[in-house]
C-alpha positions as CSV (number, residue, x, y, z in Angstrom):
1,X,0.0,0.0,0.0
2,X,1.5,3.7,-1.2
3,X,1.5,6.3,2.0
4,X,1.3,10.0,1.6
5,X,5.0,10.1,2.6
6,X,5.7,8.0,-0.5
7,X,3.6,9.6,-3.1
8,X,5.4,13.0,-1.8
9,X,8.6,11.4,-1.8
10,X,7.8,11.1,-5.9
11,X,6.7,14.3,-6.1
12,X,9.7,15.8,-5.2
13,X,11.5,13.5,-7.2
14,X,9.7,14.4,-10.3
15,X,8.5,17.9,-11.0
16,X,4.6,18.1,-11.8
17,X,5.5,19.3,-15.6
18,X,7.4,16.0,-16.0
19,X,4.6,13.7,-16.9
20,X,4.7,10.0,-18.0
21,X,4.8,11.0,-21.8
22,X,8.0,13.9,-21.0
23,X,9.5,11.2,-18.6
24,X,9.5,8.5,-21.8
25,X,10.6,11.1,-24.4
26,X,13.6,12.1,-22.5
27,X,14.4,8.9,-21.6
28,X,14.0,7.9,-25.2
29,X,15.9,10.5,-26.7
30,X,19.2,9.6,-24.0
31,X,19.2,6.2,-25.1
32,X,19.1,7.2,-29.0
33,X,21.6,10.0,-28.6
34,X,23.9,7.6,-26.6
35,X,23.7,5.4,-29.9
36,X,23.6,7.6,-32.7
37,X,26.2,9.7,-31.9
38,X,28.9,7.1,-31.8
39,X,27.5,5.2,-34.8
40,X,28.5,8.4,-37.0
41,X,31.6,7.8,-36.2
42,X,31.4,4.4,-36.6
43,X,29.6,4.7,-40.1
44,X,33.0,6.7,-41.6
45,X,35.6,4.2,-40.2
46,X,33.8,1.7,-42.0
47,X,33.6,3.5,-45.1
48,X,37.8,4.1,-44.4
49,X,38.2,0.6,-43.3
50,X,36.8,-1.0,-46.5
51,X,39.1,1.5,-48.6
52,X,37.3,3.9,-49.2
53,X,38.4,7.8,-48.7
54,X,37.4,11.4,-47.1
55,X,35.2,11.3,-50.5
56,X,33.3,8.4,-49.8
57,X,32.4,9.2,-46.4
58,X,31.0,12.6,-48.1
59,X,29.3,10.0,-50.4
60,X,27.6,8.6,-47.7
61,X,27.3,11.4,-45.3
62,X,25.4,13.3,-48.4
63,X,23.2,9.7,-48.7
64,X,21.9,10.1,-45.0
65,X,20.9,14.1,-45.7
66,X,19.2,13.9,-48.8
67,X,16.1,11.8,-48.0
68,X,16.2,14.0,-44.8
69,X,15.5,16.9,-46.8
70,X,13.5,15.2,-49.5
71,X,10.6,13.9,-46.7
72,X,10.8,16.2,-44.2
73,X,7.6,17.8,-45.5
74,X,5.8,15.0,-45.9
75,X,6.9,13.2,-42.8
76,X,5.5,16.5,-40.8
77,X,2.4,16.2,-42.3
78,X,1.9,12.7,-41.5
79,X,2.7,13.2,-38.0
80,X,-0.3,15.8,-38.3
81,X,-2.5,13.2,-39.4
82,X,-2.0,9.8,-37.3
83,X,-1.0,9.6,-33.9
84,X,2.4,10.9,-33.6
85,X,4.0,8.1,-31.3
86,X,2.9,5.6,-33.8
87,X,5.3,7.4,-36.4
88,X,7.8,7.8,-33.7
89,X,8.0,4.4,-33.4
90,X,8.1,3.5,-37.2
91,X,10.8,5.6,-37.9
92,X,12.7,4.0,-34.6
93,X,11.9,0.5,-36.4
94,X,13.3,1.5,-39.8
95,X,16.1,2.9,-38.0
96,X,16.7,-0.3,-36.2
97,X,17.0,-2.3,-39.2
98,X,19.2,0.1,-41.7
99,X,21.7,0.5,-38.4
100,X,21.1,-3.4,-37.9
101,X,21.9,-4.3,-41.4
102,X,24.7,-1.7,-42.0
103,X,26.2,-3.7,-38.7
104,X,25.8,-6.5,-40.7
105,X,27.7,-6.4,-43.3
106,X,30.3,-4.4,-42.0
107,X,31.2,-7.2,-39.3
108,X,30.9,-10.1,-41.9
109,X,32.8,-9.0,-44.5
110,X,33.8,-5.8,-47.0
111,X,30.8,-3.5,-47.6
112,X,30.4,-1.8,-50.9
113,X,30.1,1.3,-51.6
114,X,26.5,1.5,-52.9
115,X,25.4,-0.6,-49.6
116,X,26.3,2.0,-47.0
117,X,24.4,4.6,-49.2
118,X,21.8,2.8,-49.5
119,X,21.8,2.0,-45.4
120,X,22.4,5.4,-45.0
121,X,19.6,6.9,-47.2
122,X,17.3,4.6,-45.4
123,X,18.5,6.2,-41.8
124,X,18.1,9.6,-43.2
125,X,14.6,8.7,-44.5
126,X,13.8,7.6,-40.7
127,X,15.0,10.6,-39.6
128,X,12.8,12.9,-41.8
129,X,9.7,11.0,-40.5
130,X,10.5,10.9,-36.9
131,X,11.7,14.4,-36.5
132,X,8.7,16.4,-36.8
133,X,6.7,13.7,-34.8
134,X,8.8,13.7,-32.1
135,X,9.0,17.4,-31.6
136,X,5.6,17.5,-32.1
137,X,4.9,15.0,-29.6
138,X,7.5,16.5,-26.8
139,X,5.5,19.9,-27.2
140,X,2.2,18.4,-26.8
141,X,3.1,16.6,-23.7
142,X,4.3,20.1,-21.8
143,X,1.9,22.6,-20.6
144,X,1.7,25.5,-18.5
145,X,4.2,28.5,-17.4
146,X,7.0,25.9,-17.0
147,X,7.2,24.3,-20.4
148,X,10.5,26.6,-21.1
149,X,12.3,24.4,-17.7
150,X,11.0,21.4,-19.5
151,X,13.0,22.0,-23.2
152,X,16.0,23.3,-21.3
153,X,16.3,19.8,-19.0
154,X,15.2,17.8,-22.5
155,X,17.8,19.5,-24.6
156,X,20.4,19.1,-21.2
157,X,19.8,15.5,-21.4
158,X,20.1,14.7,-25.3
159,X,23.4,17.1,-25.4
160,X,24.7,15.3,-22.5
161,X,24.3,11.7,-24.3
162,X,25.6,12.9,-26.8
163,X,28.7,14.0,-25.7
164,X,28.6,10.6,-23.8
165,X,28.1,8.7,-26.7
166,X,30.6,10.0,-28.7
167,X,33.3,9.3,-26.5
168,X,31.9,6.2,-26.3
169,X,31.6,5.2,-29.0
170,X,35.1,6.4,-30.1
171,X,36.2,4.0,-27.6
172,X,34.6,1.3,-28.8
173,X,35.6,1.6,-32.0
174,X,38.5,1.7,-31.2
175,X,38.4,-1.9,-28.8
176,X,35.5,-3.8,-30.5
177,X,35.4,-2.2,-33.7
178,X,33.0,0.0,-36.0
179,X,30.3,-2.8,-36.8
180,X,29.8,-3.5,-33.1
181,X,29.4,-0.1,-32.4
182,X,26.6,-0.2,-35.2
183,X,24.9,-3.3,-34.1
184,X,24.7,-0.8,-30.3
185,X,23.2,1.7,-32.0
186,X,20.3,-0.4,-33.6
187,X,19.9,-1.9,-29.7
188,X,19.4,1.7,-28.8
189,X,16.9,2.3,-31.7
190,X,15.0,-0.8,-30.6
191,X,15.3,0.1,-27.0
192,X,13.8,3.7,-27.5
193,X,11.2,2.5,-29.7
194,X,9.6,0.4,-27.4
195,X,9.9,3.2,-24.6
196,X,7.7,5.5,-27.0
197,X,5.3,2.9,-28.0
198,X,4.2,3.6,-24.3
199,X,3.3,6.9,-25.2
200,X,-0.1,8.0,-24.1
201,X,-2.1,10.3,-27.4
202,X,-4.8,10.6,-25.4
203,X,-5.0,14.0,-24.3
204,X,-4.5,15.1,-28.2
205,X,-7.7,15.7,-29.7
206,X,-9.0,13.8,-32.3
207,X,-7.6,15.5,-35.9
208,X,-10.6,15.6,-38.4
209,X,-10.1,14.5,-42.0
210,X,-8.7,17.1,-44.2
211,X,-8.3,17.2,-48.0
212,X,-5.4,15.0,-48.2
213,X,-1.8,15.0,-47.8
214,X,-1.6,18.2,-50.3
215,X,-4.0,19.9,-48.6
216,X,-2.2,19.5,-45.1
217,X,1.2,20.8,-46.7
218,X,-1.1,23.9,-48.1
219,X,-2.8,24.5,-44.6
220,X,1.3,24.3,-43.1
221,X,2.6,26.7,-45.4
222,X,0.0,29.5,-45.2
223,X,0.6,29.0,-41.0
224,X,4.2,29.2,-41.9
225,X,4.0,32.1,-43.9
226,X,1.7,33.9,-42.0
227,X,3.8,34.5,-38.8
228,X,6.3,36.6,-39.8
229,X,8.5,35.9,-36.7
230,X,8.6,32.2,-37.5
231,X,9.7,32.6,-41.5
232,X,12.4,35.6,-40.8
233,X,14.1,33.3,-38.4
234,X,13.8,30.1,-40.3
235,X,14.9,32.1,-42.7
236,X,18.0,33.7,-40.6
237,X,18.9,30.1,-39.8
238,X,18.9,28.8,-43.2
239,X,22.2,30.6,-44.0
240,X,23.8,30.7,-40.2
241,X,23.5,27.0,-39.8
242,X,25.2,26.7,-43.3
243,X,28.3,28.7,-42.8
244,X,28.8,27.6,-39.1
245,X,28.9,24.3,-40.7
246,X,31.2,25.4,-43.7
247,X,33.4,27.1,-40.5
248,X,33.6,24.2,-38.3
249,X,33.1,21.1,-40.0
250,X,35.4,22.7,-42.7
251,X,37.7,25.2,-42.1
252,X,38.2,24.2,-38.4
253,X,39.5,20.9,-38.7
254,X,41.9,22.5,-41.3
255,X,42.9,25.7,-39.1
256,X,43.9,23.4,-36.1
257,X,46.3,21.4,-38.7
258,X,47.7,23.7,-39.7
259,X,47.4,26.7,-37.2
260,X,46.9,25.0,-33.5
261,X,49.0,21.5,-33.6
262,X,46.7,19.3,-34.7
263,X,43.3,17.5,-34.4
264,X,43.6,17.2,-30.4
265,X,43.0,21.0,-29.4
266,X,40.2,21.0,-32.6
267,X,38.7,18.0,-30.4
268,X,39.6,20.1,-27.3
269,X,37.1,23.5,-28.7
270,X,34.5,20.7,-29.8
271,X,34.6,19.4,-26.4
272,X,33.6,23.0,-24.4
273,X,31.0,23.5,-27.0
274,X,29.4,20.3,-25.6
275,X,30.2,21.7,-22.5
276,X,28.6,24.7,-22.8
277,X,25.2,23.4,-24.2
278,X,25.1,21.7,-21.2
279,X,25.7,25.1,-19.2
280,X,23.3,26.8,-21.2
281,X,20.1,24.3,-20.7
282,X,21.3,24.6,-17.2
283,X,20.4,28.4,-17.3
284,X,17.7,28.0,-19.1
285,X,16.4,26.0,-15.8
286,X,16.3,28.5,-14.3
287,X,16.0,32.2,-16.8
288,X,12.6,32.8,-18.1
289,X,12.6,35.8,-20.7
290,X,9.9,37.6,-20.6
291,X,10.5,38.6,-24.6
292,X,11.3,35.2,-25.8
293,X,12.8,35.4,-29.6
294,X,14.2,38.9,-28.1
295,X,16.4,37.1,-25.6
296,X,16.7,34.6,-27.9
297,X,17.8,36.5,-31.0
298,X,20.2,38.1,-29.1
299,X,22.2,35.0,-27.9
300,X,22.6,34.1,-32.0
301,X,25.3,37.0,-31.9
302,X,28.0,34.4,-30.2
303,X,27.7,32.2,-33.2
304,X,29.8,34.7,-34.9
305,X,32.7,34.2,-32.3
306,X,34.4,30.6,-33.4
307,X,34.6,31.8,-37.2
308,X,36.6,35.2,-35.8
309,X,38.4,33.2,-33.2
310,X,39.6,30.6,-36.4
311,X,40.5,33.9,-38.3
312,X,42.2,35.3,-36.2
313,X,43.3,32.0,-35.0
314,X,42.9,32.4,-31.3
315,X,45.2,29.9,-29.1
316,X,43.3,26.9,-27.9
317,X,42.4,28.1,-24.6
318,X,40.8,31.3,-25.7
319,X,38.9,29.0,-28.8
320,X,37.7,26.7,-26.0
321,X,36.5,29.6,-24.3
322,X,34.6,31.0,-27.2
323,X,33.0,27.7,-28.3
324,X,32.0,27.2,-24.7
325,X,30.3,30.4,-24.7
326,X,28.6,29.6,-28.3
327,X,27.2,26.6,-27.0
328,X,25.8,28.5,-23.8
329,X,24.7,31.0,-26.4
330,X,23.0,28.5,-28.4
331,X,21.0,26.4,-25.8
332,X,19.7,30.1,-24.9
333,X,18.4,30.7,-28.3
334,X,16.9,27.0,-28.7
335,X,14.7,26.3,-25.3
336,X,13.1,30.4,-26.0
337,X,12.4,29.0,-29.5
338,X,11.4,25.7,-28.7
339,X,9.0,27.6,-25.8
340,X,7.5,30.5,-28.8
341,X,6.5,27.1,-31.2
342,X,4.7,25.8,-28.4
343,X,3.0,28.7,-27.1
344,X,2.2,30.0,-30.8
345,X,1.4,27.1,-33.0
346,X,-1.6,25.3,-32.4
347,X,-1.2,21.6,-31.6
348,X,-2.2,20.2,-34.6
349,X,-0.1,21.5,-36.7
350,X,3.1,21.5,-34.7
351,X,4.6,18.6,-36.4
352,X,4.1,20.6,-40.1
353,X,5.6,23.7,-38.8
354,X,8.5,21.7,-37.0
355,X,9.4,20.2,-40.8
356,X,9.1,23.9,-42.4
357,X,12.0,24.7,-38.9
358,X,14.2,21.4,-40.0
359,X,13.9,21.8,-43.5
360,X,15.0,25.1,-43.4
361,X,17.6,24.8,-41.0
362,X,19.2,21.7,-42.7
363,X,18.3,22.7,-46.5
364,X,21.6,24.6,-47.1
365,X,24.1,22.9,-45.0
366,X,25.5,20.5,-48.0
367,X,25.7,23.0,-50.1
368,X,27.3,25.2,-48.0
369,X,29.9,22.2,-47.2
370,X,30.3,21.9,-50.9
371,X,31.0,25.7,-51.2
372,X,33.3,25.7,-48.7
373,X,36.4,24.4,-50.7
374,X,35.8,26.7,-53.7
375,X,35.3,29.8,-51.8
376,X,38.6,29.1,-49.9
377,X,40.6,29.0,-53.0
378,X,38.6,32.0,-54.2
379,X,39.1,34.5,-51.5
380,X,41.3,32.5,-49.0
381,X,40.8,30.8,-45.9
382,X,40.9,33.7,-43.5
383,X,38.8,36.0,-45.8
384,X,36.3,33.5,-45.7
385,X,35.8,32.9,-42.1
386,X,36.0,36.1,-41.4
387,X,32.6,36.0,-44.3
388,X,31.2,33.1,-42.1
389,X,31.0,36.0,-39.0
390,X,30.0,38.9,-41.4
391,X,26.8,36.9,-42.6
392,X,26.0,36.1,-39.3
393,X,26.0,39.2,-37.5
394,X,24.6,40.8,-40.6
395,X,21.2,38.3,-41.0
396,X,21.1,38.1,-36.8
397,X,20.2,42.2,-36.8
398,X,18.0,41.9,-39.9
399,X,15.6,39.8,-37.9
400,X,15.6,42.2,-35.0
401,X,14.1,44.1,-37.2
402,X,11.1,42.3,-37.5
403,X,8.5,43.6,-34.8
404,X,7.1,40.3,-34.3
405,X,10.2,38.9,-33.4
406,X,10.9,42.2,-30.6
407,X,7.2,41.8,-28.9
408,X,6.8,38.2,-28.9
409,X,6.0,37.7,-25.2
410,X,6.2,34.9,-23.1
411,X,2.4,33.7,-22.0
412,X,2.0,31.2,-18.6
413,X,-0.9,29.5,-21.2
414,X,-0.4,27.6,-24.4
415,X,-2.3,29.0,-26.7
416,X,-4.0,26.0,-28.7
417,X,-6.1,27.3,-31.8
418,X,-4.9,30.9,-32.4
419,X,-5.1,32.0,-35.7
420,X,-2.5,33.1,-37.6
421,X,-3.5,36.9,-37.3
422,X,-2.6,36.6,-33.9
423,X,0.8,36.3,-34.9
424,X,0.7,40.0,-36.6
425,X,1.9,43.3,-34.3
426,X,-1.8,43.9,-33.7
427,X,-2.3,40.5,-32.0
428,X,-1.5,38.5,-29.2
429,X,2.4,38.3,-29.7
430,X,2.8,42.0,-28.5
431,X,0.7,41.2,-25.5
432,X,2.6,40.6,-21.9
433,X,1.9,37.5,-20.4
């Protein structure tokens, strides 16, 4: 029999805003996080150790992200149409058997090329579908003034297995090998699948047939359009994701061969980013802006710091400072913009406006990648980091500009069916909460 001293004894264990669904989802997204983040690794030693080179891994790199993009759309407005945890776990199961498969082959023999693409392609296609469900999903199980805690301790745990699972699974790799770190990471897609068939949909209201899948896309776009705080930022982070991706996954690697002694103080700066994500969900426990994509738009400034400090270049210990303070910087921006979706969008359609976010925050970053080589040789290495830093500071003030993006206020209720007027300067955005 439970006594009031034990059902306190929860309570103060778990926070009321941490309900069963939240408590599954976070667990969930440790256990995939702890997989996936060493299996990337894993995926380009086996690409290296079947002979292939740095072009083959882009080859299958470039596999994973082009169904991402390709089905982003439609996997958000799926997620809008049957219940979300069923797609959650579909995605997990596809997941499961691509990593499972790629594992496969990998530990019985020499994988060809085409195979790991394919594997690859099928991963990224998992992701498009179970990327919009899931955030749609996490949003819909948070209410109330304290949803902005609940992102900041989500994000706080997925960073933190990530960083986890990377050097975990670079350990691994390095004692059991790359297919075994693969075969871990299909475990943990299993494992995480089964925690989020658990889910509860109930609360979520029925969603009443629509036109069909066209008609859904149509009815995401005009809500996507019409906020003009949501688009200028998408927008914004289009082109900042892309060149702090040209600048780091690029140029940094390069700059610390041939600037800072090598890949170790690169993996150093890489390091106190992780670090400070961590730090930064941690503030966000506690900071609630009262002008969210104010104190939000504000923190993207930092971003601009690792492209100067690779310029310049900065010795390690001041790069590990900046990237430490970039990835406070970030977390800051993402839990206020994670916390304006959910108070703004209504519920049913969060998982069509969280595709529109993804597939504009991920549509540019190959290209960019691709871009980064040329425009080295074109203008030099230093001219175009210091670029990287000019285009971000530049687009970060042009959406301060926006009014929407100034008065959005923070609310203590979600706001569930608001239509998309109330996003204008007129409506509720410029209210206070």
């Amino acid at each position: 029999m439970t006594s009031p001293a034990d059902v306190g004894l929860r309570r103060a264990r778990r926070p009321e805003w941490a309900g069963r669904n939240y408590t599954l989802l976070t667990a969930a997204a440790v256990v995939t996080n702890l997989g996936s983040q060493g299996a990337l690794i894993a995926a380009a030693f086996a690409v290296l150790e079947s002979g292939g080179d740095a072009g083959d891994v882009g080859l299958v790199a470039a596999a994973r992200t082009v169904p991402l993009v390709l089905f982003l759309l439609v996997g958000g407005a799926l997620a809008d149409r049957l219940p979300r945890h069923r797609v959650m776990v579909a995605a997990n199961s596809l997941n499961c058997l691509s990593q499972g498969a790629f594992a496969a082959l990998v530990l019985t023999g020499e994988p060809a090329l085409w195979q790991m693409m394919l594997l690859a392609g099928l991963g990224g296609t998992g992701h498009a579908f179970f990327s919009p469900a899931s955030e749609g999903m996490l949003m819909s199980s948070v209410s109330g003034d304290q949803a902005g805690r609940a992102f900041a301790l989500y994000r706080m745990a997925m960073h933190g297995a990530g960083i986890g699972g990377a050097a975990l699974g670079g350990a691994l790799i390095a004692v059991l090998g790359a297919g075994w770190v693969l075969a871990i990471d299909s475990v943990a897609f299993l494992i995480a699948g089964a925690l989020r068939a658990f889910l509860d949909v109930g609360h979520i209201p029925a969603r009443e047939a629509g036109g069909g899948m066209l008609a859904d896309l149509r009815d995401g776009w005009r809500e996507f359009t019409g906020r003009p705080w949501l688009w200028a930022v998408v927008t914004q982070f289009a082109v900042v994701n892309a060149v702090v991706t040209a600048a780091e996954a690029v140029y940094g690697p390069l700059v610390a061969r041939d600037e800072l002694g090598g890949p170790g103080p690169w993996g150093l700066a890489l390091a106190a980013f992780g670090a400070g994500t961590v730090g930064g969900a941690l503030v966000m426990m506690r900071w609630r802006p009262r002008r969210l994509l104010l104190a939000g738009s504000l923190s993207v400034f930092p971003l601009a710091l690792p492209s100067a400090g690779l310029a310049v270049p900065l010795p390690v210990w001041a790069l590990a400072a900046v990237m430490f303070l970039t990835g406070v910087s970030i977390e800051i921006f993402g839990v206020s913009w994670m916390t304006a979706l959910h108070q703004e969008i209504p519920e049913e359609k969060l998982s069509r406006i969280s595709a529109y976010d993804w597939l504009g925050s991920i549509g540019m970053v190959p290209l960019a990648a691709a871009l980064a080589g040329p425009a080295e040789s074109a203008f030099g290495r230093t001219s175009a980091l210091w670029g990287c830093s000019a285009l971000i500071v530049l687009l970060t003030a042009a959406v301060l500009t926006v009014p929407d993006v100034r008065r959005l206020t923070r609310r203590t209720e979600k706001v569930t069916a608001a239509p998309v007027a109330s996003a204008s300067a007129e409506g509720a955005v410029g209210r206070p909460g």
